[in-house]
C-alpha positions in Angstrom: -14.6 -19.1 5.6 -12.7 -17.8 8.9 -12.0 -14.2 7.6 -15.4 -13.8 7.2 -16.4 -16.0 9.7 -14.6 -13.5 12.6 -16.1 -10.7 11.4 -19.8 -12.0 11.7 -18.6 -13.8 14.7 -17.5 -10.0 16.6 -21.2 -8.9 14.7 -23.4 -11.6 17.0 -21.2 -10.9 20.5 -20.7 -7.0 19.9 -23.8 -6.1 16.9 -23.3 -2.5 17.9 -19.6 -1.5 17.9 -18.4 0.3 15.2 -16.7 -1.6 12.6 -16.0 1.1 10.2 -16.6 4.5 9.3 -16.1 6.6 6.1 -17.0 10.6 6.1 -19.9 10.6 7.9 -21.1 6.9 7.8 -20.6 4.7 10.7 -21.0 1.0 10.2 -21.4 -1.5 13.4 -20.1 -5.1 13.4 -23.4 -6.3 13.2 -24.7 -4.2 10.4 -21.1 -5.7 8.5 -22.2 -9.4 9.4 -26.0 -8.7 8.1 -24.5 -7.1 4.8 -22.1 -9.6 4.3 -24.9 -12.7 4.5 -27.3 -10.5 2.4 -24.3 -9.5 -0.3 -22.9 -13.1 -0.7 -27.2 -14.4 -1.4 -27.2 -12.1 -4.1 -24.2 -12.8 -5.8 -24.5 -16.7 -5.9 -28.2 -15.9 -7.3 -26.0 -13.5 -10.1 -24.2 -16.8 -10.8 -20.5 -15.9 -9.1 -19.4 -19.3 -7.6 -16.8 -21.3 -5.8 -13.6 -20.8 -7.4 -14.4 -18.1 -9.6 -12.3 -14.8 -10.0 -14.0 -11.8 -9.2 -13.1 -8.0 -9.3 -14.3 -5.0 -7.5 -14.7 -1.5 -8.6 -16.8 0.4 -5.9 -16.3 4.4 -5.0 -17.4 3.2 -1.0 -14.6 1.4 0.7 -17.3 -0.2 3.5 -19.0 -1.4 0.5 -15.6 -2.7 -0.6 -15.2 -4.5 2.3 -18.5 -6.2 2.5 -18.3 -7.7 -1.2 -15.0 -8.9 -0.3 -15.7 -10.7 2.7 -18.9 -12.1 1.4 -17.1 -13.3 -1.6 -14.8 -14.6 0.8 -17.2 -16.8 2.4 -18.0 -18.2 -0.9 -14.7 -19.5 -1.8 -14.2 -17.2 -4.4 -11.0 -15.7 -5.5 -11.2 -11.5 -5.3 -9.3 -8.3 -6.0 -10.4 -4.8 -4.9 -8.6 -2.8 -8.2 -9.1 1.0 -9.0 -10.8 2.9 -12.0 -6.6 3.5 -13.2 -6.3 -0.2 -13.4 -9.0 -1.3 -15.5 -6.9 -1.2 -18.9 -4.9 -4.0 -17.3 -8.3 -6.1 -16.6 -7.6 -9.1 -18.5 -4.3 -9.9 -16.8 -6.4 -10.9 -13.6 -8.4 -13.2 -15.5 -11.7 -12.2 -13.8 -14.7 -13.7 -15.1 -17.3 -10.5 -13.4 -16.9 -7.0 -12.1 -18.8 -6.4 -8.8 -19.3 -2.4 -9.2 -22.4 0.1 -8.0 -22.0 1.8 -11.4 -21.8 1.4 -15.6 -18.7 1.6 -15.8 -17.0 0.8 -19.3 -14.3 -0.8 -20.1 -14.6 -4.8 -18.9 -13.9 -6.2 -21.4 -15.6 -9.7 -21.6 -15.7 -9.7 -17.5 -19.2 -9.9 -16.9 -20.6 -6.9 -14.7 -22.7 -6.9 -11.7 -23.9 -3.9 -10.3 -24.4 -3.6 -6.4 -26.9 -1.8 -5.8 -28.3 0.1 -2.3 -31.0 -2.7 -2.3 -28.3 -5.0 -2.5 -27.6 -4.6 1.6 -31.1 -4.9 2.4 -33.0 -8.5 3.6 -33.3 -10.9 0.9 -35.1 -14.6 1.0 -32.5 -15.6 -1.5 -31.1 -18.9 -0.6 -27.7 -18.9 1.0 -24.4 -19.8 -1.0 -22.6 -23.1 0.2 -20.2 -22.9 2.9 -17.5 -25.1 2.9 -14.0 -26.2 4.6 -11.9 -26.6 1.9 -12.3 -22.7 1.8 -9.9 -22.2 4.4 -7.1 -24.9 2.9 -3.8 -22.9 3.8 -2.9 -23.5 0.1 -5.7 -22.2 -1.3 -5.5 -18.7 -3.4 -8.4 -15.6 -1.5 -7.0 -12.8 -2.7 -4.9 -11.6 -5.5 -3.6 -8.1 -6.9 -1.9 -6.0 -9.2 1.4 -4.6 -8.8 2.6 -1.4 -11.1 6.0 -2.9 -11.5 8.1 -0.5 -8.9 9.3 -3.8 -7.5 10.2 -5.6 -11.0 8.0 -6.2 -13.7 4.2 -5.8 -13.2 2.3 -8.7 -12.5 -0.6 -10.3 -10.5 0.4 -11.7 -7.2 -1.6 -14.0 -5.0 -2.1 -14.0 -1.6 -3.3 -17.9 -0.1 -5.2 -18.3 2.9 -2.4 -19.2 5.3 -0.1 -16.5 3.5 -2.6 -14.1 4.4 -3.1 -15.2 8.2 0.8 -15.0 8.3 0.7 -11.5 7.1 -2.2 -10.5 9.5 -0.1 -11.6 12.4 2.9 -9.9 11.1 0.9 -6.6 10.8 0.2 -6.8 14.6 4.1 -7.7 15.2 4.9 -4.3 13.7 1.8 -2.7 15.0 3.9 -0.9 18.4 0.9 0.9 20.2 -0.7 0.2 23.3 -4.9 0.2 23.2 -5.4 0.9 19.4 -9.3 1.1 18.5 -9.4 3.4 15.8 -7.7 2.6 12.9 -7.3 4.8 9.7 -6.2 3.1 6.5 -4.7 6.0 3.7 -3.2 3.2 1.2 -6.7 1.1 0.2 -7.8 -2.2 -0.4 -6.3 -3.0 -4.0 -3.2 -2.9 -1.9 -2.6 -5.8 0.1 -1.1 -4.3 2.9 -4.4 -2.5 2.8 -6.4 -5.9 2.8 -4.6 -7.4 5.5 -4.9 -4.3 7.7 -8.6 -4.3 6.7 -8.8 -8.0 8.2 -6.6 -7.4 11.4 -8.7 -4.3 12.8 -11.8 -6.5 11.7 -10.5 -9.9 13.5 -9.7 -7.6 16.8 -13.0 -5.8 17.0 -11.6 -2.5 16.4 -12.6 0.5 13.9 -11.2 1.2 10.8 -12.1 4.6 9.1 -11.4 5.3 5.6 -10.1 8.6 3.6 -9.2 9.2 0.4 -7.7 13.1 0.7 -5.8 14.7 3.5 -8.4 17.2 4.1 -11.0 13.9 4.3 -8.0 12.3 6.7 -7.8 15.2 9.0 -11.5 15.5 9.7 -12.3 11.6 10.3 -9.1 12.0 12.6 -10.5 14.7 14.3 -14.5 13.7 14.0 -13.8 9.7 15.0 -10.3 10.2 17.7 -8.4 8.0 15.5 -5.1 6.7 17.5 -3.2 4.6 14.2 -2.6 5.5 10.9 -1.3 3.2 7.9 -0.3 5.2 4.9 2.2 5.9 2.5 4.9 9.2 3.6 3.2 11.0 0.4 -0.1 10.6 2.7 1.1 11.6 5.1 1.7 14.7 3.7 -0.7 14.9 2.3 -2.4 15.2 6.1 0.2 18.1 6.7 -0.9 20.0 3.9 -4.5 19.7 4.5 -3.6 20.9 8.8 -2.1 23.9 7.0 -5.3 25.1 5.6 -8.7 23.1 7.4 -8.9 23.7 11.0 -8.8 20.5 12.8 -6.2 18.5 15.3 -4.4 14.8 15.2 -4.1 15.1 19.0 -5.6 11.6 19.2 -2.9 10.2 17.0 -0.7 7.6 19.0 1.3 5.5 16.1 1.5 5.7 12.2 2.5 3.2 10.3 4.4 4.0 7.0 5.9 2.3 4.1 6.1 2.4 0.5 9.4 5.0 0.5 12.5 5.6 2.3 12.0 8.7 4.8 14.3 11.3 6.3 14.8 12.8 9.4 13.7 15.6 8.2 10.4 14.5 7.3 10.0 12.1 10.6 10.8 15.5 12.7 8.1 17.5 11.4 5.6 14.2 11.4 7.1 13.5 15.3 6.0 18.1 15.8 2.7 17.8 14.1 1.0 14.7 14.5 2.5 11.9 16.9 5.7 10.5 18.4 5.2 7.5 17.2 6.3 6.2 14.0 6.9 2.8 12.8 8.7 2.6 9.4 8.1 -1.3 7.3 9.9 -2.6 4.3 8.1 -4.7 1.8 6.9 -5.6 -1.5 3.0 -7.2 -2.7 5.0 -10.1 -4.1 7.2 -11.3 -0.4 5.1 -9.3 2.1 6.5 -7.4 5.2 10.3 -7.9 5.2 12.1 -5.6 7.6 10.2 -3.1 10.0 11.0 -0.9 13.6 10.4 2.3 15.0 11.6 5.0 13.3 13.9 6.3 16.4 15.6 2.6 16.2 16.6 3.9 12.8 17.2 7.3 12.8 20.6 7.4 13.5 21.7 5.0 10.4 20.2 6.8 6.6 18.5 4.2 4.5 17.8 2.1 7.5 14.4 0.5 7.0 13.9 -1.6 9.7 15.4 -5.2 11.1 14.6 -8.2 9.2 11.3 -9.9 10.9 11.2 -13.1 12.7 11.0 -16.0 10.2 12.1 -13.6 7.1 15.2 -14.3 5.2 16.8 -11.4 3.3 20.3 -11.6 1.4 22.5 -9.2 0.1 24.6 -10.8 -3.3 27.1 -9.3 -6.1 26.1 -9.2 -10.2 26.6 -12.7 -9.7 24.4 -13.8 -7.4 26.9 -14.6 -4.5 26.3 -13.2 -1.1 28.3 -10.5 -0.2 30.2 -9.8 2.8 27.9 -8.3 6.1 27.4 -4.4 5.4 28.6 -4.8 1.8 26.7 -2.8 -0.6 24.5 -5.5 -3.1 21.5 -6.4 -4.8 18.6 -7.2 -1.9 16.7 -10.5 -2.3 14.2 -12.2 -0.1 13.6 -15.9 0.3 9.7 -15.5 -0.5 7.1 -18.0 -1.2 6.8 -18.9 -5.1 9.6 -16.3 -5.7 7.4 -13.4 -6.3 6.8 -15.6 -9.4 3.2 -14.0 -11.7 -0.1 -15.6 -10.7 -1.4 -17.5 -13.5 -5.2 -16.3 -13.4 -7.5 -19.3 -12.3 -5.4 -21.8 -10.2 -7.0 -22.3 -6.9 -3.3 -24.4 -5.4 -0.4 -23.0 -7.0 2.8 -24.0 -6.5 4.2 -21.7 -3.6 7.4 -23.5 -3.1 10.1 -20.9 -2.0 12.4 -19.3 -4.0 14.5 -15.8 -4.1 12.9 -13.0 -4.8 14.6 -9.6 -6.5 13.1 -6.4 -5.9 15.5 -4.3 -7.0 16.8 -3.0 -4.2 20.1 -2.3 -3.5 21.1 -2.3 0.2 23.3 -3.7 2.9 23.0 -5.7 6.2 24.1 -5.4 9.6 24.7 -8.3 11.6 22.2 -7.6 14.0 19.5 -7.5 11.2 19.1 -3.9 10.3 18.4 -3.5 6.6 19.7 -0.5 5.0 18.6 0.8 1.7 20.5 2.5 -0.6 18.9 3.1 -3.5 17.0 1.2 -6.6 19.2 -0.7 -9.3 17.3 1.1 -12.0 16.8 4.6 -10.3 19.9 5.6 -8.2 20.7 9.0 -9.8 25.0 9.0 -10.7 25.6 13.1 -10.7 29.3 13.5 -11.2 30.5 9.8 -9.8 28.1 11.0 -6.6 25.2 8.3 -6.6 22.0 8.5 -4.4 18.6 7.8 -4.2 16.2 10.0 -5.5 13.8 9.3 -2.7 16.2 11.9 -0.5 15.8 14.5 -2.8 12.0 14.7 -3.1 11.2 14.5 0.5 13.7 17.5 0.5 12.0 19.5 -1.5 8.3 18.2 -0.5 9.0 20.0 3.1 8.7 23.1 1.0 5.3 25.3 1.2 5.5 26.0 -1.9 5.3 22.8 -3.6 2.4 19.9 -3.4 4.8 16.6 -4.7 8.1 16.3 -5.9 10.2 13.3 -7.8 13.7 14.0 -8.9 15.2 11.3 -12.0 18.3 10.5 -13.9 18.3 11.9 -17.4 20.3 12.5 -20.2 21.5 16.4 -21.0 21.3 17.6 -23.7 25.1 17.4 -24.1 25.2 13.7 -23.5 25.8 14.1 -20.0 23.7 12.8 -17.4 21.9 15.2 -15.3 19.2 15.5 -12.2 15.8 16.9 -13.1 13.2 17.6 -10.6 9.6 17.5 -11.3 7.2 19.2 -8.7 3.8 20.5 -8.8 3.8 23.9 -7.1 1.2 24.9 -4.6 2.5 28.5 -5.1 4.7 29.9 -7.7 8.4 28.8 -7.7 11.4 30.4 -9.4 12.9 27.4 -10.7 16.2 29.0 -10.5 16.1 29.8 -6.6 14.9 26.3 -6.0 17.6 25.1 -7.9 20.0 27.2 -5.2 17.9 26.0 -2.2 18.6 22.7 -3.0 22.2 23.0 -3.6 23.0 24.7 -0.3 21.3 21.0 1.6 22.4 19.0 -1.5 25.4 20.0 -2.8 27.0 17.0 -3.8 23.8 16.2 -6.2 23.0 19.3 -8.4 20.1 19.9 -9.8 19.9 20.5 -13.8 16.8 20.9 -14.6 13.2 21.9 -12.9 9.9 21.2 -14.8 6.4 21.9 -13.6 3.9 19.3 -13.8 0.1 18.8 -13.3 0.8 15.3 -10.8 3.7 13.0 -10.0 2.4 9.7 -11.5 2.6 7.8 -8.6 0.9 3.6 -7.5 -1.3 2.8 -5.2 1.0 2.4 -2.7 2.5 6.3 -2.9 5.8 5.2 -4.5 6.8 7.6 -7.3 6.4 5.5 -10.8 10.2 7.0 -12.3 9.8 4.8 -15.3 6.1 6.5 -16.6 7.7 10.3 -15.4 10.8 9.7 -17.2 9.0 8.9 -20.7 6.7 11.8 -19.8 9.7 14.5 -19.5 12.6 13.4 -20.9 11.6 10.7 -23.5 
C-alpha cells in the first residue's frame, strides 16, 4: 500500500534519519519500516484482515503511527480516536481495538493489545499485499467529527482523497527547507493524518506534544522550524514560555486552523515565536477549503484565506440561491459525497459530489478571499449588534490572568438575550473589572455575565464545543 510503502521505501535508502520523535524518544526511518513489517505480522496472526475496520487507542503517538501504517499496508480500514471518544465507539463500526492497555469500554469491538514485544522480530508470516489497496476509490481512513461543522458523524477519507489532501497540505505549507515538523492537533484528526503522511512521504521529522510545556521543550530540544496546531495551542505554547525556560527561535512557519484569529493574537504569535503564519479554512467532511498567509489577510477581519486551486465555495440566501459577490450568506462547498455520514463497512462508497453546509456564514471576494463572519448557530445578537464569539475569546485569552475563554448567546433572566463569558482563571479575576476591560475594546458587545469554570469543553481540533458549554451553564 503506497502510504506505507514510502515510508519503508525512505527507511531502506535513509535507515538512520529521524522519522519522528516524542519527549525524549527518537525514531529513525528505518526503525518505522522494521516496526511497521513486524506490527502488520502480528496483527494478521490476531485475525485483523483485509477490509476490516479497526480502531486505535494508544497513549504513544509513534506507536500510533506505526499501527496505522501497518494496517495500512494490509488494506484495512483505521481510525486513530481518543479515550473522550470511546462512548461513541459503535458509530465507527470497528470490529477490534488496537490499544497497549485494558481499557474498558468496547463494547463488542474485539481488543488487541500492542504490546512492547509487539515491535520486536517476529517469524510470523507476512500479511498479503495487494494492488487493489491503493484503488483511488477505496476507503483507508475514516474519523469522527464532534459536530462543530453540522451534525456529528463519521467521515471517510479514500485513497486518492487522501493523496489530494497530502498535496494540498504542501500547497499551503509556505516555508522554505522544513525538516522538523511538530504536529499539536493529533492523529484522530485528519488534518493530523495527512500531515503525519506528508512529513513521512518527504523524509522529514515529525515530533509530537501533547502540552505546551511538552511543545516548548521538543521545540527547543529537536530545532523544530513548522508547527501545525490549533490557535488554542498555540497558546497554549505562550503560556508554557511564560513559565519554563526555553526558546522557539528555530520556528520558521506555523500552520493554524480550527478558529478565526485576530490581529491581536497574530501580533503577539509574529513577537514571540515566528513571522510566519499561515492561517487554513476547512472542515473533516470537505478538507482544506480556503488558506494564505496571515499578512495577506490581516487587513480584511474574518478573512480566512483564498479559496484553493480546484475548490469550489458558494455563498447562497435561506433559499439556497447564490448571493451576490461580497454578500453576506450561508457558506457551502462543492465536496465529495457532500459531507454525507460514512456508513461503517463499505470499502467504495459513493463519493459523487454534492454541496456541503458547514454552517458558516461568510462572504466572497471576487478575487477568492473567503471571509468569515460568524456561525449560523453561534453568532451572538447583543442589542441588534451581531458577532462572532470567536473575537471575544481570543480577546480575553491575551489576558495573564486567564488560561481559556468562550463567550455564548444566552437567555437573561429577564427574557433578554445576553453575552456570558466562561474562562478558567490562571490567577484570580474580579469578574466585574473584566466585565469593564472588555467593554472599553468591545463596547458594542457587552458582557452580562462571567462564570468560572474548571475547562472550556473543547474537540480535538481546539474549536470551542458552544452547544455542550451552553447546556453546562445556562441550560
Amino acid at each position: 500500500m503506497i502510504f506505507a510503502e514510502t515510508a519503508m521505501f525512505q527507511g531502506r535508502t535513509t535507515p538512520h534519519r529521524p522519522a519522528m520523535i516524542w519527549a525524549d524518544r527518537v525514531v529513525t526511518y528505518g526503525m518505522v519500516a522494521d516496526g511497521v513489517d513486524w506490527v502488520s505480522r502480528r496483527l494478521h496472526a490476531a485475525g485483523i484482515r483485509a477490509g476490516d475496520t479497526v480502531a486505535i487507542l494508544v497513549d504513544n503517538p509513534i506507536r500510533d503511527v506505526i499501527a496505522t501504517l501497518a494496517l495500512l499496508q494490509m488494506g484495512v480500514v483505521s481510525a486513530s480516536i481518543r479515550v473522550d471518544q470511546l462512548a461513541d465507539l459503535g458509530r465507527l463500526g470497528a470490529t477490534a481495538v488496537v490499544t497497549s492497555s485494558t481499557t474498558v469500554g468496547l463494547g463488542p469491538a474485539r481488543r488487541v493489545v500492542m504490546g512492547d514485544d509487539w515491535f520486536g522480530p517476529t517469524d510470523l508470516a507476512r500479511p498479503p499485499d495487494k494492488r487493489e489497496f491503493d484503488d483511488a476509490g477505496r476507503v483507508c481512513r475514516i474519523a469522527m467529527t464532534s459536530g462543530t461543522t453540522g451534525t456529528p458523524k463519521i467521515v471517510a477519507a479514500t485513497v486518492g482523497e487522501t493523496h489530494a489532501r497530502i498535496r494540498t497540505n504542501i500547497t499551503c505549507h509556505w516555508c522554505d527547507g522544513s525538516s522538523r515538523n511538530l504536529l499539536l492537533v493529533g492523529t484522530s484528526i485528519l488534518w493530523g493524518f495527512n500531515e503525519v503522511l506528508r512529513s513521512l512521504q518527504s523524509g522529514a521529522t515529525m515530533c509530537f506534544a501533547s502540552s505546551g510545556e511538552e511543545a516548548l521543550r521538543v521545540i527547543d530540544m529537536f530545532k523544530v522550524d513548522s508547527i501545525f496546531a490549533a490557535p488554542q495551542q498555540i497558546r497554549a505554547l505562550m503560556t508554557a514560555m511564560d513559565d519554563t525556560p526555553g526558546t522557539c527561535e528555530s520556528v520558521k512557519f506555523i500552520g493554524m486552523a480550527g478558529s478565526l484569529i485576530t490581529p491581536v493574537f497574530a501580533d503577539e504569535v509574529q513577537r514571540r515565536i515566528c513571522r510566519t503564519i499561515a492561517i487554513s479554512y476547512g472542515s473533516t467532511e470537505a478538507g482544506k477549503t480556503a488558506a494564505a498567509p496571515f499578512e495577506r489577510l490581516r487587513a480584511t477581519a474574518g478573512a480566512v484565506g483564498y479559496v484553493l486551486p480546484g475548490r469550489r465555495v458558494e455563498i447562497v440566501d435561506d433559499n439556497d440561491q447564490p448571493v451576490p459577490a461580497e454578500a453576506e450568506g450561508r457558506v457551502r462547498i462543492l465536496a465529495v459525497a457532500g459531507g454525507r455520514p460514512y456508513r461503517p463497512g463499505e470499502l467504495y462508497p459513493d463519493r459523487r459530489e454534492d454541496w456541503f453546509y458547514p454552517g458558516d456564514l461568510g462572504r466572497l471576494r471576487t478575487d477568492g478571499l473567503l471571509i468569515i463572519t460568524g456561525r449560523s448557530d453561534e453568532v451572538i445578537n447583543a442589542g441588534g449588534n451581531k458577532i462572532a464569539p470567536d473575537r471575544i475569546d481570543q480577546m480575553v485569552a491575551q489576558r495573564r490572568d486567564v488560561v481559556d475563554a468562550a463567550a455564548f448567546g444566552a437567555m437573561g433572566a429577564s427574557g433578554v438575550p445576553e453575552v456570558w463569558l466562561a474562562i478558567v482563571p490562571r490567577l484570580p479575576v474580579d469578574p466585574e473589572a473584566l466585565i469593564a476591560w472588555c467593554e472599553e475594546r468591545l463596547p458594542e458587545v457587552p458582557i452580562n455575565r462571567v462564570i468560572e469554570i474548571a475547562a472550556i469543553p473543547r474537540n480535538g481540533m481546539g474549536k470551542v464545543e458552544r452547544g455542550k458549554l451552553k447546556a453546562q451553564l445556562a441550560g
